[in-house]
N, C-alpha and C positions, 0 to 999 in steps of 0.2 A: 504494500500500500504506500510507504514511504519512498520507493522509489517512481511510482507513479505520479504520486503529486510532483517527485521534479523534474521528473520526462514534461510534466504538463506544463510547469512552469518556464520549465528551458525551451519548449515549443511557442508559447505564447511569447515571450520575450525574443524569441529570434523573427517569428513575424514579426511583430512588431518594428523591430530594427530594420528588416527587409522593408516594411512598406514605409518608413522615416528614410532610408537612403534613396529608394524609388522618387519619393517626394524630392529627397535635395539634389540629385542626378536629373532630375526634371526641370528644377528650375534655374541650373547650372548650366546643361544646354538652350534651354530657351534663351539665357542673358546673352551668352556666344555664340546664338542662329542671330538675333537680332544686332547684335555689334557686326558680326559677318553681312549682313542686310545691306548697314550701312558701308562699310566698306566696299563694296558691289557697288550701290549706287554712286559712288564716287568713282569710281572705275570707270562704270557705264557713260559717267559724264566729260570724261576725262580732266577730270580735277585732281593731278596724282600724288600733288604733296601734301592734299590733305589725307587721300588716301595713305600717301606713308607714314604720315605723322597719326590717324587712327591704329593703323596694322602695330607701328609701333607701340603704342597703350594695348592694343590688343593682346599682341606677341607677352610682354610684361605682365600685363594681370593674366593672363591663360597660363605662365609658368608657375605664378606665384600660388595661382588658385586649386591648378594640376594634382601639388601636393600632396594631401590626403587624399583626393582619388584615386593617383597614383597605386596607393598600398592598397586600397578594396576593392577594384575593378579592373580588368584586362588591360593590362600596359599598353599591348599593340595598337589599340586606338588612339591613344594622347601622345604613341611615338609618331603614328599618321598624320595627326594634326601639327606636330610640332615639326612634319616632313615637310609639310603642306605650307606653313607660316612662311618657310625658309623658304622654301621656292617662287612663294608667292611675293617676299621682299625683292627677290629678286627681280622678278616680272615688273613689279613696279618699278625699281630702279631703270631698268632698261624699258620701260613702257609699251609691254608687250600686252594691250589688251586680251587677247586671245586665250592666252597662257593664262594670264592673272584672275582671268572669269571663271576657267576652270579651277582654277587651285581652289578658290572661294566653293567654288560647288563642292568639291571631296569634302574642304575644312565641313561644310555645311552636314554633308553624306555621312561623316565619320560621326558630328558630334550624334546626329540622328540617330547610328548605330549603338552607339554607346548608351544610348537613351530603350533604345529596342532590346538589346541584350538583358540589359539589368529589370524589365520589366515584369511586376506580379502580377499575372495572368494567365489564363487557365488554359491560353495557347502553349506558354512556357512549361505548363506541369505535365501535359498528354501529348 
């Protein structure tokens, strides 16, 4: 009986934490789908030192933030996006619209996945 109650309790508490990191994984890509947003339309417009002076605040809060997601969720995607950042500084320095719209769609692609992998639902359990 006694280890039932803390099967029970150790299952409540890990959902739990499952659906509080769902939440903060959620609103962690939404802040860096919509900074990516704007970066794009800067692009689109060819306005491109504002675009490097965003990507730059981009690039710096995305490492700073990476952090602790880093250790709880699959490295290969914040190593993608951080592929992605670089290539894409690059593109704007040499002002290669083409390249630079692409790089913005992976960064966008990858945070999405990261958002889809980590998700509690009942497509993920069957």
């Amino acid at each position: 009986m006694k280890s039932l109650v803390y099967s029970l309790i150790w299952t409540i508490l890990f959902v739990i934490f499952g659906l509080y990191i769902n939440s903060e994984i959620s609103d962690f890509t939404d802040i860096y789908n919509s900074r990516a947003d704007i970066i794009e339309n800067y692009i689109k417009n060819d306005n491109w030192d504002d675009a490097k002076n965003e990507l730059d605040d981009y690039h710096k809060d995305f490492h700073k933030d990476k952090g602790s997601w880093y250790k709880l969720l699959n490295h290969d995607y914040f190593d993608n996006v951080c592929l992605c950042l670089d290539i894409l500084d690059g593109s704007i320095i040499s002002r290669d619209k083409s390249m630079a719209l692409e790089q913005v769609y992976r960064i966008k692609s990858t945070l999405d996945n990261i958002l889809e992998s980590e998700k509690c639902d009942l497509n993920h359990i069957f």
